[in-house]
ROZA-501603 format. One record per atom (N, C-alpha, C): atom name; x, y, z; residue in three letters. Coordinates in pm, whole numbers, plus 50000, padded with zeros to 5 digits. Each point is the difference from the previous one (the first is absolute). Layout:
atom|c1|c2|c3|type
CA|X|Y|Z|ALA
...
***
This chain:
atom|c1|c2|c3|type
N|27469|63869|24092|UNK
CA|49993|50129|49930|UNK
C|49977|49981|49850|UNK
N|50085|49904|49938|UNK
CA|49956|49990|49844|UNK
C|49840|49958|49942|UNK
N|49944|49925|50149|UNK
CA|49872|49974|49946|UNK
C|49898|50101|49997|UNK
N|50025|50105|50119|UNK
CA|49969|50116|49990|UNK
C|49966|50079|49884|UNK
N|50156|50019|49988|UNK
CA|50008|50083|49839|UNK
C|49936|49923|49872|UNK
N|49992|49870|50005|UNK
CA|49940|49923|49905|UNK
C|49878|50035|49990|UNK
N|49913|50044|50100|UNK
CA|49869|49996|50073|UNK
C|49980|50166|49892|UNK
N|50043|50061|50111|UNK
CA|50047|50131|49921|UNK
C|49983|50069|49814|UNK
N|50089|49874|49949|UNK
CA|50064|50049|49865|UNK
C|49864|49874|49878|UNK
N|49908|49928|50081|UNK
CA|49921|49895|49980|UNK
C|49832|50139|49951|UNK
N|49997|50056|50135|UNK
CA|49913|50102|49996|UNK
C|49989|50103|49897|UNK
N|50116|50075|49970|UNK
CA|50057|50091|49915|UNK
C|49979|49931|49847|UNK
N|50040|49852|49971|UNK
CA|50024|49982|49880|UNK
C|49796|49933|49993|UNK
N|49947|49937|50091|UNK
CA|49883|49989|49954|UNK
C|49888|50119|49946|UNK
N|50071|50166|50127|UNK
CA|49886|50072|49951|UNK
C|50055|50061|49881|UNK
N|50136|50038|49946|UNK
CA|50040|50057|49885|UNK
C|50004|49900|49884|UNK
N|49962|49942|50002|UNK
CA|50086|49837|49861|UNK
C|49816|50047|49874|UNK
N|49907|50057|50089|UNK
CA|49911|50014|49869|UNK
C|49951|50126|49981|UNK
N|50067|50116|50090|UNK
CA|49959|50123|50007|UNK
C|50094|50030|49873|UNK
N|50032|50139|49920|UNK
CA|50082|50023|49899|UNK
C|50097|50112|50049|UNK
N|50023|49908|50135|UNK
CA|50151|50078|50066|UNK
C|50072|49952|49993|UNK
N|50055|49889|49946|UNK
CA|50090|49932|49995|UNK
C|50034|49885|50120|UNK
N|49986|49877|50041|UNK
CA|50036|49954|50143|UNK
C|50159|49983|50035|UNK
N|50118|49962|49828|UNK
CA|50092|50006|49998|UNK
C|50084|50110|50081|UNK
N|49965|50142|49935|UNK
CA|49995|50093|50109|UNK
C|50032|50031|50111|UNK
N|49867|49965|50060|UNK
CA|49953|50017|50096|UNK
C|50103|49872|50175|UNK
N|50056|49926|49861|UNK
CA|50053|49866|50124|UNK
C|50128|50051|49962|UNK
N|50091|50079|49914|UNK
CA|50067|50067|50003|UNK
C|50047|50084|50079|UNK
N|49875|50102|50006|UNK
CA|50050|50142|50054|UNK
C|49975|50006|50150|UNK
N|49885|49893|50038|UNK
CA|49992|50023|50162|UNK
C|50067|49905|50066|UNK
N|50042|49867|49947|UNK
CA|50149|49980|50138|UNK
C|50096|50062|49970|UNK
N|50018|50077|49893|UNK
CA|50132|50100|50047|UNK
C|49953|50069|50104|UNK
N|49903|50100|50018|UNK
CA|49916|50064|50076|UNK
C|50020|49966|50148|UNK
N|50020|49870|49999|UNK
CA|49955|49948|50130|UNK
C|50102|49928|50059|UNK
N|50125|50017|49896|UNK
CA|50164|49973|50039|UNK
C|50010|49865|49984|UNK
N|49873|49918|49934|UNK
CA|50044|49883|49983|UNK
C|50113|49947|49831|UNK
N|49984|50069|49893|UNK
CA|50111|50035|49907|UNK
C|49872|49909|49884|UNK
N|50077|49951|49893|UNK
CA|49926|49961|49903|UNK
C|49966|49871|50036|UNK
N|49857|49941|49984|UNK
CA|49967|49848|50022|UNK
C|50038|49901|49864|UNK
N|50049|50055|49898|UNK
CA|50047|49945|49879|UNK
C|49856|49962|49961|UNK
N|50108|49995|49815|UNK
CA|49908|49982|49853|UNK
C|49915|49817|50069|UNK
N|50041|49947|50047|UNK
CA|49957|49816|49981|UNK
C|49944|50015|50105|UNK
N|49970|50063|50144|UNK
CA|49911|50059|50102|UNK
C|49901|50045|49940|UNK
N|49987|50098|49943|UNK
CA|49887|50095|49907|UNK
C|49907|49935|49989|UNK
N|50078|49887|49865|UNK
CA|49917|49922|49889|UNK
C|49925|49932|50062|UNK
N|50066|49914|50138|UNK
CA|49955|49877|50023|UNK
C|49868|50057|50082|UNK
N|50047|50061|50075|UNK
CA|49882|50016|50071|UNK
C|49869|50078|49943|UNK
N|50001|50012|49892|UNK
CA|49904|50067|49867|UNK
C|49917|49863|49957|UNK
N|50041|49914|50036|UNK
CA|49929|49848|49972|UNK
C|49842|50021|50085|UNK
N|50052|50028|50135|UNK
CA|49836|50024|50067|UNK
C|49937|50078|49929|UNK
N|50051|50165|49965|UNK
CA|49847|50030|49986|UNK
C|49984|49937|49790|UNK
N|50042|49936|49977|UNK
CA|49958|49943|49881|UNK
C|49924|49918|50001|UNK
N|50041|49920|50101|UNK
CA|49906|49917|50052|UNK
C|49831|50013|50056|UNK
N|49996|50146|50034|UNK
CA|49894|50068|50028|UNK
C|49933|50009|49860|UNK
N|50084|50057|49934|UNK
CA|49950|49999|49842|UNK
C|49953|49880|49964|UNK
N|50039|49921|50001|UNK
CA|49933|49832|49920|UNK
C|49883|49986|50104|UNK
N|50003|50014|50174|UNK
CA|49866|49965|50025|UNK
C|49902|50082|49996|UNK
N|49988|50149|49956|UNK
CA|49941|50108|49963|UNK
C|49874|49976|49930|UNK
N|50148|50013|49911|UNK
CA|49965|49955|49852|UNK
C|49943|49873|49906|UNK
N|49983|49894|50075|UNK
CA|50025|49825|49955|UNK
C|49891|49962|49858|UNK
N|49888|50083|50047|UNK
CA|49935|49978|49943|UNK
C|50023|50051|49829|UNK
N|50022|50144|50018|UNK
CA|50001|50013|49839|UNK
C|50164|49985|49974|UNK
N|50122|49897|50056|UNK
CA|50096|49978|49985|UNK
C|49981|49830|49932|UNK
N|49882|49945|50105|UNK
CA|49987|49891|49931|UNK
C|49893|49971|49869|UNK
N|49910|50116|50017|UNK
CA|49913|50018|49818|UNK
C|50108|50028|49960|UNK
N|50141|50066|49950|UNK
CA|50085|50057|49901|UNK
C|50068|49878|49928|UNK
N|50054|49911|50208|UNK
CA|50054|49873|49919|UNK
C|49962|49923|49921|UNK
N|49858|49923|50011|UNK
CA|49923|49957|49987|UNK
C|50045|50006|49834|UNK
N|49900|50148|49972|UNK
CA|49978|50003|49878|UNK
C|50134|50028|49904|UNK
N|50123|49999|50037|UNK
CA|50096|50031|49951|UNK
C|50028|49864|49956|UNK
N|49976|49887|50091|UNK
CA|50048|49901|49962|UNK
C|49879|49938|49945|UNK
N|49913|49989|49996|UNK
CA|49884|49952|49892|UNK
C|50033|50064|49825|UNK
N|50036|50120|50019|UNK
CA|50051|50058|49862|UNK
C|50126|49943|49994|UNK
N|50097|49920|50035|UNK
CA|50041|49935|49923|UNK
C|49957|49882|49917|UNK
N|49879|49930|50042|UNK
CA|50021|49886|49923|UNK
C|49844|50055|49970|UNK
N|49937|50079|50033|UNK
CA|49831|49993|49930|UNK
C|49966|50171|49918|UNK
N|50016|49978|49894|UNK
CA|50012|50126|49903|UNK
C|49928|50122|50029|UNK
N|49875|49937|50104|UNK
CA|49856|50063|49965|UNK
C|49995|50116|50120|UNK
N|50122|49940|50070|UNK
CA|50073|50117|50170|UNK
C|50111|50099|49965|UNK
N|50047|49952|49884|UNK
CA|50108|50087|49953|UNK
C|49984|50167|50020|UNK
N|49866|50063|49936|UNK
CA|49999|50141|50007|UNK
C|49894|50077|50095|UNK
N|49995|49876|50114|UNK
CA|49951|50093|50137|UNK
C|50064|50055|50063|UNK
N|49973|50098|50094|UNK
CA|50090|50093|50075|UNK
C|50023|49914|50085|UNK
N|50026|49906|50067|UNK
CA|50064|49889|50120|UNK
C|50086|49992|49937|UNK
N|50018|49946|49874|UNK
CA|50100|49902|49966|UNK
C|50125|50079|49914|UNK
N|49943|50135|49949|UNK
CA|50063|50153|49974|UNK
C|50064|50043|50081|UNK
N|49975|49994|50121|UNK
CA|50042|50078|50169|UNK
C|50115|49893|50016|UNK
N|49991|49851|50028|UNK
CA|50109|49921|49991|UNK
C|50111|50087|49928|UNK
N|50011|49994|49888|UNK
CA|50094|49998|49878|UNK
C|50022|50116|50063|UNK
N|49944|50148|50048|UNK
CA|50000|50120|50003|UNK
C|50138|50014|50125|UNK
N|49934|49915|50103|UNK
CA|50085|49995|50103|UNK
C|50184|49955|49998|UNK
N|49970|49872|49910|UNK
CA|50120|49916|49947|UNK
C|50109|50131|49957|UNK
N|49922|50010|49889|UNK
CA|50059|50102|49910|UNK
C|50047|50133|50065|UNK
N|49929|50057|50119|UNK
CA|50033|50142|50062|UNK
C|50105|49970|50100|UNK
N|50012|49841|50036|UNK
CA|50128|49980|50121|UNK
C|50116|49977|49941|UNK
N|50029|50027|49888|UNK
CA|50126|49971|49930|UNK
C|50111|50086|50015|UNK
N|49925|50140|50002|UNK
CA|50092|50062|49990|UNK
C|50059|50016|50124|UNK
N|49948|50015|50061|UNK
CA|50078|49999|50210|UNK
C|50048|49874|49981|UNK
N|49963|49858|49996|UNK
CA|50093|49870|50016|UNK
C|50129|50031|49941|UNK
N|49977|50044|49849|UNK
CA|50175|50015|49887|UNK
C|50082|50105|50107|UNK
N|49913|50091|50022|UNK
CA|50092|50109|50043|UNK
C|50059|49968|50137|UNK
N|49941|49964|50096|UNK
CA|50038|49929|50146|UNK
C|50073|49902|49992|UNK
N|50063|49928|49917|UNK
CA|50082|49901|49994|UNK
C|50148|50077|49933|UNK
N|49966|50094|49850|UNK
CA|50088|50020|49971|UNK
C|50085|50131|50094|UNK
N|49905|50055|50089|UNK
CA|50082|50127|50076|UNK
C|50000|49959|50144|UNK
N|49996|49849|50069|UNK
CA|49988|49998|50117|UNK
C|50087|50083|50067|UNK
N|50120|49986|50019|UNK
CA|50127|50051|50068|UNK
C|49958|50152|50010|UNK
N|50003|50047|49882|UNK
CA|49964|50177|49972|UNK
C|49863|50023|50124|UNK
N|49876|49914|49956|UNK
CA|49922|50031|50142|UNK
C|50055|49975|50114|UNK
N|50017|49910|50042|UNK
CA|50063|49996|50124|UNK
C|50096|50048|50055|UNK
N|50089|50046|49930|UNK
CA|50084|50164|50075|UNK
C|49963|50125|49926|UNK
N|50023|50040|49866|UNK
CA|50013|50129|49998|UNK
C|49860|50040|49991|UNK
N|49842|49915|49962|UNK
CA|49915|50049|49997|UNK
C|49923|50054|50169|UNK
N|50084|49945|50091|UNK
CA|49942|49996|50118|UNK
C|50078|50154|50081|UNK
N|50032|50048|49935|UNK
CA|50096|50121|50049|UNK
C|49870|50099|50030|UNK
N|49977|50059|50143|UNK
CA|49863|50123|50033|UNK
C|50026|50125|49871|UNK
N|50114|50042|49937|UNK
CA|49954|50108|49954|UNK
C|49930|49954|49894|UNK
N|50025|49875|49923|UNK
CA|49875|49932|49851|UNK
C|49913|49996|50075|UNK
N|49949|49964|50113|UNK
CA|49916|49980|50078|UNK
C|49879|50124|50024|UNK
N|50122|50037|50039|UNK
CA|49875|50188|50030|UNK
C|49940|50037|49880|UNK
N|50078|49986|49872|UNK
CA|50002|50083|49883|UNK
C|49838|49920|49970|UNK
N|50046|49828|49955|UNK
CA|49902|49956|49964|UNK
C|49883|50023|50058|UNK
N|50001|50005|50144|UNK
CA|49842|50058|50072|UNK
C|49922|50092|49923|UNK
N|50065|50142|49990|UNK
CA|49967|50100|49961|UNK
C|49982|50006|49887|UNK
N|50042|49959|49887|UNK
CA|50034|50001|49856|UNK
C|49812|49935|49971|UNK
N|50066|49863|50066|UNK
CA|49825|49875|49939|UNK
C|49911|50067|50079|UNK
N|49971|50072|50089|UNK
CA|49900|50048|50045|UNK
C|49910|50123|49909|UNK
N|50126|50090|49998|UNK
CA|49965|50126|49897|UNK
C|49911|49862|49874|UNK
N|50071|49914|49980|UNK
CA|49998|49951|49829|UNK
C|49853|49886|50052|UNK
N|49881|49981|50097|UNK
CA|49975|49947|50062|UNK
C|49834|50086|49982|UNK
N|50051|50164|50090|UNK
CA|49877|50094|49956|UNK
C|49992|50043|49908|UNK
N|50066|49994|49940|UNK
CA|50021|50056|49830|UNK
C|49852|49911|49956|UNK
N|50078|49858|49987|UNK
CA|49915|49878|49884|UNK
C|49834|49989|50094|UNK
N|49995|50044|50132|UNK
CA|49875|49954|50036|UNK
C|49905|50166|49958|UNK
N|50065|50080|50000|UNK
CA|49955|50101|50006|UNK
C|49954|50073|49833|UNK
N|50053|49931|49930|UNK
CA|49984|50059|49856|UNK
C|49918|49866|49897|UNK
N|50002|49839|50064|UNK
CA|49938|49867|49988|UNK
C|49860|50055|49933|UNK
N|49954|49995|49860|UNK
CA|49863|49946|49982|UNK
C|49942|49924|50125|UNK
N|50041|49904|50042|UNK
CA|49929|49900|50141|UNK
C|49835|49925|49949|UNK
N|50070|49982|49876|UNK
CA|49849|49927|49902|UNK
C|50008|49859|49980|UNK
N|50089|49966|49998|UNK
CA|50038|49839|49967|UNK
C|49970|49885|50072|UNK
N|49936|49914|50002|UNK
CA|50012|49903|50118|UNK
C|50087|49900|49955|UNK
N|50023|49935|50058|UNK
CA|50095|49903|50003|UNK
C|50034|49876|49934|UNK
N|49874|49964|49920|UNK
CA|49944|49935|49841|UNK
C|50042|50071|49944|UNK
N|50031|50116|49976|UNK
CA|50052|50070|49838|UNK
C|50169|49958|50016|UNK
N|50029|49928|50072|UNK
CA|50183|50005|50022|UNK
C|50060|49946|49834|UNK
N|50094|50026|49944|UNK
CA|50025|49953|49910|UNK
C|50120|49969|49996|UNK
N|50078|49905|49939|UNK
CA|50170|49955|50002|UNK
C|50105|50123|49989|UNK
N|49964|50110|49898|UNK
CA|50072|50111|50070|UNK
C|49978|50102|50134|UNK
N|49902|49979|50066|UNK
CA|49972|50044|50159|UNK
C|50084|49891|50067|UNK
N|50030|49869|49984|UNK
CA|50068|49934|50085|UNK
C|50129|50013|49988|UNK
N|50015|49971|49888|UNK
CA|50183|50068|49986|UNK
C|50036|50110|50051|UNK
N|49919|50084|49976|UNK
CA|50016|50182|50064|UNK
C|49987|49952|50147|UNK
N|49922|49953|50041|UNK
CA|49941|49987|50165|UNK
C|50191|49953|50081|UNK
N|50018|49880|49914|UNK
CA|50089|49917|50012|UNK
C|50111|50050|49996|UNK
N|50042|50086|49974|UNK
CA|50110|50063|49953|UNK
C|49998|50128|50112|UNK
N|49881|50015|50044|UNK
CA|50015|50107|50092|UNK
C|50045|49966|50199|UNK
N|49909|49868|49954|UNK
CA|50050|49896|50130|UNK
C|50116|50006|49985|UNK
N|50085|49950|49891|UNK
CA|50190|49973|50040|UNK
C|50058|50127|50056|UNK
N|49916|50101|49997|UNK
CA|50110|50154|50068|UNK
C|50024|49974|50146|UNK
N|49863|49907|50024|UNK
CA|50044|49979|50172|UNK
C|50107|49943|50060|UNK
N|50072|49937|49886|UNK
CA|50110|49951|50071|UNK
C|50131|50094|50057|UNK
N|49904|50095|49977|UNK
CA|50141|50112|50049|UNK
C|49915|50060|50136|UNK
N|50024|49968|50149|UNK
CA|49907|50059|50083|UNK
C|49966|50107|49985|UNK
N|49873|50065|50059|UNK
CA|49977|50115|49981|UNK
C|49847|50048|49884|UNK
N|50032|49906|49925|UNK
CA|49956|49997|49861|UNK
C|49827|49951|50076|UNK
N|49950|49888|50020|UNK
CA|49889|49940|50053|UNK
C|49958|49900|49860|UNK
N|50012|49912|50091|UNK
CA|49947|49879|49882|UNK
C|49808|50025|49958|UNK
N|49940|50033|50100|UNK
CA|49853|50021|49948|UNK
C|50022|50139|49958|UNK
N|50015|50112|50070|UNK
CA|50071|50097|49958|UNK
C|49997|50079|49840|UNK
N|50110|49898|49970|UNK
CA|50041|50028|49841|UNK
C|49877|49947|49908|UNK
N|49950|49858|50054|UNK
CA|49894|49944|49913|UNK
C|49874|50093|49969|UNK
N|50009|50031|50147|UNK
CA|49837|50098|49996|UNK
C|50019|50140|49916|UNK
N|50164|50015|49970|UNK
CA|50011|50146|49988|UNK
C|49917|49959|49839|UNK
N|50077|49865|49946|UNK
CA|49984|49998|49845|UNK
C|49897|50003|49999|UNK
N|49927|49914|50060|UNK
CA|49874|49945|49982|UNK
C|49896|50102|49949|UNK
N|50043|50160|50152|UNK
CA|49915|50054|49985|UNK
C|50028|50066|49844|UNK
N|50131|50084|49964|UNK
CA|50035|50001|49890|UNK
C|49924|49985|49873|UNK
N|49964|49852|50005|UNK
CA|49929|49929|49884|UNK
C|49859|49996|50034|UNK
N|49939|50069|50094|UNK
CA|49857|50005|50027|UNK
C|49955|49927|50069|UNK
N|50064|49934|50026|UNK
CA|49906|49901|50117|UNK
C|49927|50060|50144|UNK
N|49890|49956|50056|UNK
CA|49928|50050|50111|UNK
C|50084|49952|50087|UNK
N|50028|50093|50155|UNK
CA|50052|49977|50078|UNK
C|50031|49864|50033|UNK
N|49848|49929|50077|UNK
CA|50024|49849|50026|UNK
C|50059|49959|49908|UNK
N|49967|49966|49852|UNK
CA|50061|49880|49955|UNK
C|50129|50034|49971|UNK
N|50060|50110|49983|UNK
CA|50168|50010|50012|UNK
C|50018|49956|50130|UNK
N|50006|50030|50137|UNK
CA|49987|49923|50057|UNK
C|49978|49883|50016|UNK
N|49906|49928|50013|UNK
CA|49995|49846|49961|UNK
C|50085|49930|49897|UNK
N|50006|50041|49933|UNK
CA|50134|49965|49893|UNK
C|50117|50013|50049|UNK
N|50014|50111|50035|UNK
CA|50194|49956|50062|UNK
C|49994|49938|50125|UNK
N|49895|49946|50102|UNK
CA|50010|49892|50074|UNK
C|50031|49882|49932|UNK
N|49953|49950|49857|UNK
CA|49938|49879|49995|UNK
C|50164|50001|49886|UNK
N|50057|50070|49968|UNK
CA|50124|50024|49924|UNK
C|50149|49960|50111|UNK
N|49965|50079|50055|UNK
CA|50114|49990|50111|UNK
C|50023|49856|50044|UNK
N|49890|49917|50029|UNK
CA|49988|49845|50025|UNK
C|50124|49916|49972|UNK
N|50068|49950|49853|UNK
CA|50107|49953|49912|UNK
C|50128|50062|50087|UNK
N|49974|50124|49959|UNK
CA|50144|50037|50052|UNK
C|50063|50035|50098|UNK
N|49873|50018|50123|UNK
CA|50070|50030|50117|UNK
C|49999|49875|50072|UNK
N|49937|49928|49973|UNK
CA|49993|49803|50065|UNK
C|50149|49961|50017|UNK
N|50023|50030|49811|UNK
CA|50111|49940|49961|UNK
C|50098|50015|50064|UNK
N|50056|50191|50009|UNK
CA|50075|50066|50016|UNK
C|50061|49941|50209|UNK
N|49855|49981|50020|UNK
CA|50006|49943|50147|UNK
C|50086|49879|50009|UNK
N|49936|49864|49944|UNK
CA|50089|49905|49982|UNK
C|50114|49999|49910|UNK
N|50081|50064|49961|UNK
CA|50110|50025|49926|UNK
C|50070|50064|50126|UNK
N|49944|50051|50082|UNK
CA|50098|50047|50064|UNK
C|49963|49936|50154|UNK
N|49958|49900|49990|UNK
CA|50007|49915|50168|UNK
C|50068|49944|50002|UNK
N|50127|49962|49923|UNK
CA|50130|49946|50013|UNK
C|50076|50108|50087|UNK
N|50003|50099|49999|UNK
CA|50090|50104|50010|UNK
C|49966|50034|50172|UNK
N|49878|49963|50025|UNK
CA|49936|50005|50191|UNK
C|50127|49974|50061|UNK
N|50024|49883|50013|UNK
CA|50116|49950|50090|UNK
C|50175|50082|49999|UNK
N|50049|50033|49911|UNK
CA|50092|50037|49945|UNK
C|50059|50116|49913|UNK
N|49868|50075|49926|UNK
CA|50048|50169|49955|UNK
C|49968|50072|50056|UNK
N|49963|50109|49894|UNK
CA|50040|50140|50111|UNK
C|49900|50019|50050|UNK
N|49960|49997|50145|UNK
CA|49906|50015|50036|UNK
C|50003|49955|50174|UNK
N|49925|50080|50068|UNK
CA|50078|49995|50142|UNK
C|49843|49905|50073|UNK
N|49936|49913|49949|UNK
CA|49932|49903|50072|UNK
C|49996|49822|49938|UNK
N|49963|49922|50092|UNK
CA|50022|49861|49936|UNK
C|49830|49988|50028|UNK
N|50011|49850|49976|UNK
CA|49871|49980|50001|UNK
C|49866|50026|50040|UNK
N|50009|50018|50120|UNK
CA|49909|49992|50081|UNK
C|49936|50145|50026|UNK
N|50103|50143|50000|UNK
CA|49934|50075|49975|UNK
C|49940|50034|49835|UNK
N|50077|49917|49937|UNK
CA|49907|50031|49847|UNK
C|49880|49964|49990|UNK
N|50019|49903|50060|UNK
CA|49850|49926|50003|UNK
C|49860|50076|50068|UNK
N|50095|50029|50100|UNK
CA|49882|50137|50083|UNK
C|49954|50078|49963|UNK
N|50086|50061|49895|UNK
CA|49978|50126|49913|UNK
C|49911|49935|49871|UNK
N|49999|49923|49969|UNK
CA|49909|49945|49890|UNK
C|49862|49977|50015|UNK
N|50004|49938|50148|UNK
CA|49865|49979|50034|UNK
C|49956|50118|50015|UNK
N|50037|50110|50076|UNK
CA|49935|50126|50039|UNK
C|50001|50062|49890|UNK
N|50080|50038|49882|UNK
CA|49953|50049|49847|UNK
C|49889|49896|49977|UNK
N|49980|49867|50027|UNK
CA|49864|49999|49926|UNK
C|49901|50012|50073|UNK
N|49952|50023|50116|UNK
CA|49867|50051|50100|UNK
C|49991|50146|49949|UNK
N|50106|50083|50017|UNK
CA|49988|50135|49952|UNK
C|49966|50018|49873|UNK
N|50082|49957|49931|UNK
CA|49959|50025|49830|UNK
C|49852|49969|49968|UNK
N|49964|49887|50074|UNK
CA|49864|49935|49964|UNK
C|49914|50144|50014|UNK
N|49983|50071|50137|UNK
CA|49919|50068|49986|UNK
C|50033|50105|49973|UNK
N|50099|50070|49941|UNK
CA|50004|50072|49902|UNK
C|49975|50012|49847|UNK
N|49998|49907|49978|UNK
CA|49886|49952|49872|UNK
C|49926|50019|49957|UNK
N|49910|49968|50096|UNK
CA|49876|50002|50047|UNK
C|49947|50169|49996|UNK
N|50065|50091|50088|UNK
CA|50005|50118|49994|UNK
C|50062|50115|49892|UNK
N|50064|49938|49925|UNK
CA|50082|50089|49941|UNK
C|49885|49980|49856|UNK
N|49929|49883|49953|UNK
CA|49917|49971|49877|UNK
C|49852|50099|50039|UNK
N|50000|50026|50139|UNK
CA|49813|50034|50056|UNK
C|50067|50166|49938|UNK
N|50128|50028|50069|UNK
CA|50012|50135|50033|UNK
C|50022|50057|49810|UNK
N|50107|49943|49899|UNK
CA|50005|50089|49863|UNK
C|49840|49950|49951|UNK
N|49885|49957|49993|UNK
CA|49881|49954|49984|UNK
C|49976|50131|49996|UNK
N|50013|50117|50072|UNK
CA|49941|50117|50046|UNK
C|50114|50117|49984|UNK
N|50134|49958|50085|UNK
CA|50017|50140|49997|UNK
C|50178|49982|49882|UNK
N|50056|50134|49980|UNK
CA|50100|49981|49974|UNK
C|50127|49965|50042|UNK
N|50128|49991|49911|UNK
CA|50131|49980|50095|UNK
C|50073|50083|50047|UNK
N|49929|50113|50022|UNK
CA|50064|50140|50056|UNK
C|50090|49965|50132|UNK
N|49921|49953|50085|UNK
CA|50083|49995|50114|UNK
C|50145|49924|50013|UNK
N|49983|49893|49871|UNK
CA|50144|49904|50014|UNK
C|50090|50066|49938|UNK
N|49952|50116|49867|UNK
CA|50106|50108|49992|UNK
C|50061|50081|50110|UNK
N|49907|50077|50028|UNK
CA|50044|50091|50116|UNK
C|50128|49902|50064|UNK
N|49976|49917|50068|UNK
CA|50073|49933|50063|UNK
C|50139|49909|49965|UNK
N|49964|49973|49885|UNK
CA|50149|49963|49947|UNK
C|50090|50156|49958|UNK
N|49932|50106|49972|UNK
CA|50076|50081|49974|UNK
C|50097|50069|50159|UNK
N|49911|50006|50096|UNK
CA|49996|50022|50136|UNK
C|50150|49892|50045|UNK
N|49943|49876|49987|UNK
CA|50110|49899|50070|UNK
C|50172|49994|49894|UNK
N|49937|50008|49873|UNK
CA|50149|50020|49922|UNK
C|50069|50159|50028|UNK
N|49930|50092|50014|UNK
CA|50120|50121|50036|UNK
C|49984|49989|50139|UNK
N|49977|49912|50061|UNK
CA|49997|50021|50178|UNK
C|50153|49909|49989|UNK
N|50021|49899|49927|UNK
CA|50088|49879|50006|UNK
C|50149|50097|49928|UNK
N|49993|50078|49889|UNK
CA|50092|50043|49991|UNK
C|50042|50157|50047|UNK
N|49934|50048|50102|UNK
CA|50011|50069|50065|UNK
C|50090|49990|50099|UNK
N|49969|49824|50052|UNK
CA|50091|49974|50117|UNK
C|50123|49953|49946|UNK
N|50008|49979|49884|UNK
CA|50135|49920|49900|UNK
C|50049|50119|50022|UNK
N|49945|50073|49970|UNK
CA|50113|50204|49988|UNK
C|50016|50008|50144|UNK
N|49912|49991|50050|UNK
CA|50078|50024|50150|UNK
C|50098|49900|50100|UNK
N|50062|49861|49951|UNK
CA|50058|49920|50038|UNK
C|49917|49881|50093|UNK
N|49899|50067|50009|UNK
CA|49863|49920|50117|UNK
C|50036|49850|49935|UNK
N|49928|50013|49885|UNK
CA|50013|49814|49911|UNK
C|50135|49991|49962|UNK
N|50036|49902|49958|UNK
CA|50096|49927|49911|UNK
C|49957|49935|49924|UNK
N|50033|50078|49834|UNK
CA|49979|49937|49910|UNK
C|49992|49829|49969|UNK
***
């Protein structure tokens, strides 16, 4: 049965982990749903390794032009003020603020941030705050105009995710759009952002598999990792073809939909907080 649910909660976190519904959420609110209770904060993370992993093979190519030239601008002057080696520093610099903050509030995420009514709220709240920024966005910028205060801002909007609910691409795309950026490359950017800190956040917490809070051991984590990364992969894929063209209307609608659906059932005793 646990590999089941692994199977299950593997699916869920590959197709939500790049949509801007949040996947935290989403692995939240439906094994309560489904009477299985919380899969815990070090469950979440870890199995967030697959679809990251989707991300690096996606992505490899302009992950490995960034490296590349990031590290050529250290020692060759003449790489210093290309956008590769800008995007490095950009990235460095935008994962700081989720690393400081995820270390200094672990405990706080892992119980009181995981409570459904922050949960519902945040759905609804970043969604409204979601059509807002795509809907009012110049949408002129490409993704060469990024500048060290777009990454800090970007970066700073990523750390809200650590409170579920919130959406780690989500928040990025909200800024992004915010600051003008065209659909894709806010998009593409908080893929290639998220990288640092959700890797990390994964192995920081694969100590905790065997022994915290969290109701599977190995073997279904592992299940669930692999299946977040087949899923995630081709959601990727789909989710970059689909803002190319249209807007994020529908992931509003729907986070607003699933957060008062979630505390609807909190008022009616259905969930447990």
């Amino acid at each position: 049965m646990d590999l089941l649910k692994a199977v299950v909660l593997g699916i869920i976190q590959g197709l939500t982990e790049f949509l801007p519904i949040s996947s935290s959420a989403h692995l939240r609110i439906f094994p309560e749903l489904f009477g299985w209770g919380d899969p815990g904060a070090a469950f979440t993370a870890v199995i967030q390794i697959g679809t990251e992993l989707a991300v690096l093979i996606y992505f490899r190519k302009d992950i490995w032009r960034i490296a590349n030239a990031w590290v050529r601008a250290l020692f060759q002057p003449e790489w210093r003020g290309t956008l590769d080696a800008r995007m490095g520093w950009f990235i460095i610099i935008g994962s700081l603020p989720i690393v400081v903050l995820g270390v200094l509030l672990k405990d706080v995420i892992e119980r009181d941030f995981r409570n459904l009514w922050i949960i519902g709220t945040m759905l609804i709240v970043m969604g409204i705050v979601l059509g807002i920024a795509d809907r009012t966005s110049r949408a002129d910028r490409p993704i060469g105009k990024i500048t060290l205060r777009d990454a800090v801002l970007m970066g700073a909007a990523q750390a809200l995710a650590l409170i579920p609910g919130v959406s780690r691409s989500g928040a990025t795309i909200s800024m992004g759009r915010l600051l003008g950026f065209e659909r894709e490359a806010a998009t593409r950017y908080a893929f290639l952002l998220a990288i640092p800190a959700v890797v990390g956040a994964g192995l920081f917490e694969l100590k905790e598999i065997p022994h915290g809070h969290n109701d599977f051991g190995w073997g279904p984590t592992i299940t669930a990792t692999v299946v977040s990364f087949v899923v995630g992969y081709a959601a990727i894929a789909w989710l970059l073809r689909y803002v190319s063209t249209k807007s994020y209307t529908p992931f509003v609608v729907y986070r607003v939909l699933l957060g008062a659906g979630t505390l609807a059932l909190l008022g009616a005793g259905v969930l447990t907080a």
